[in-house]
PASEMAR-366496 format. One line per 3 residues: their letters; for each residue x, y, z of C-alpha. Coordinates in nm, 4 decimals. Layout:
a> X:Y:Z  ...
END
This chain:
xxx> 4.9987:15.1382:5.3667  5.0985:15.3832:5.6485  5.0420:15.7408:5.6013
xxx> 5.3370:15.8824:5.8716  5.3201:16.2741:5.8841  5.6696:16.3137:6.0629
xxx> 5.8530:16.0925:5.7985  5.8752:16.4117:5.5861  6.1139:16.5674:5.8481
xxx> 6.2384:16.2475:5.8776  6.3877:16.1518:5.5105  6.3485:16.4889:5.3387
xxx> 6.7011:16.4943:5.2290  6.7497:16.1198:5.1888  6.8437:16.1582:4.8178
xxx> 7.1771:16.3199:4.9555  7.4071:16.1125:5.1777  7.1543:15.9895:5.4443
xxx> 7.1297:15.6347:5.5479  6.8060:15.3558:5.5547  6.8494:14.9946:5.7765
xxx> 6.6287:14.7182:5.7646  6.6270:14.5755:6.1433  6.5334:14.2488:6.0926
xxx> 6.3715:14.1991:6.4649  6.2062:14.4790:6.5730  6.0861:14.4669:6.2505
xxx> 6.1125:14.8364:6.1627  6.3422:15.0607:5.9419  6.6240:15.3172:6.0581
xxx> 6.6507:15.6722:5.9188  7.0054:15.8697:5.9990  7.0464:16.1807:5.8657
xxx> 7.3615:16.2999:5.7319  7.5186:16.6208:5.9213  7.6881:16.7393:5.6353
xxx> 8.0382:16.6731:5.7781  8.0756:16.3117:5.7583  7.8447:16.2216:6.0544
xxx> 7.4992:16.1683:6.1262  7.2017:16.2636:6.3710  7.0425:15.9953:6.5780
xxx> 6.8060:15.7430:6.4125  6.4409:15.7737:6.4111  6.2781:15.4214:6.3665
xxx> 5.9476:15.3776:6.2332  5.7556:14.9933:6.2378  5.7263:14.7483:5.9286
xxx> 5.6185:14.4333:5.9008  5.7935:14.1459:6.0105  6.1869:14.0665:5.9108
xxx> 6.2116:14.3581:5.7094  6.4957:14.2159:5.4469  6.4469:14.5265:5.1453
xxx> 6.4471:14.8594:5.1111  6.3595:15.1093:4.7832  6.2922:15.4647:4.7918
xxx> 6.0617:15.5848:4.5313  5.7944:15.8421:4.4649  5.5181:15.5852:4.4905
xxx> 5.2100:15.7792:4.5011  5.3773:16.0657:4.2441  5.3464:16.3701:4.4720
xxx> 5.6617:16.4026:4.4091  5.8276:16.3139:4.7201  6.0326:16.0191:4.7817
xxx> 5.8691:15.6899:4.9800  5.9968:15.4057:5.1344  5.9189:15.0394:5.0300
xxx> 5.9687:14.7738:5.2323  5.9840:14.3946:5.1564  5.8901:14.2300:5.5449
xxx> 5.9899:13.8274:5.4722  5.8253:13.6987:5.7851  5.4846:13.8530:5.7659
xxx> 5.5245:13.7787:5.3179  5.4052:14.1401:5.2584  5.5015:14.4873:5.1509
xxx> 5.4898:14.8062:5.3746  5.4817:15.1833:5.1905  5.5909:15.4112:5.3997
xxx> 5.4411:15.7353:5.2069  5.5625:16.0830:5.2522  5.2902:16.3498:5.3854
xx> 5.2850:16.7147:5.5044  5.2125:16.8080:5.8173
END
């Protein structure tokens, strides 16, 4: 479990129109935030396991905030990326 204090800025409005990618090799996940207008900001990537190939969002630690699960299929585990204040 990773514990990332800027993924709060990061996915804060995620529940609107913002957008999550598994990248399969680096092996991390893609956060773009939506503008508003139609467009979005410039990823911000943050590391996963290996092959990344699923994505949920849910409050997993019931703070509630919304997390990031991630089924990795090359490394055969899960990474939880948890929501924290900074």
């Amino acid at each position: 479990m990773r514990l990332l204090p800027h993924l709060a800025s990061a996915f804060r409005r995620l529940w609107k129109s913002d957008i999550l990618v598994a990248n399969w090799n680096p092996g991390t996940i893609s956060i773009l935030l939506s503008t508003g207008d139609g467009t979005f900001l410039n990823q911000t990537n943050y590391p996963t396991g290996r092959g990344p190939s699923s994505i949920a969002v849910i409050d997993v630690n019931s703070d509630n905030k919304p997390d990031i699960v991630v089924a990795n299929y090359d490394s055969n585990d899960v990474s939880v990326l948890l929501q924290s204040e900074t």
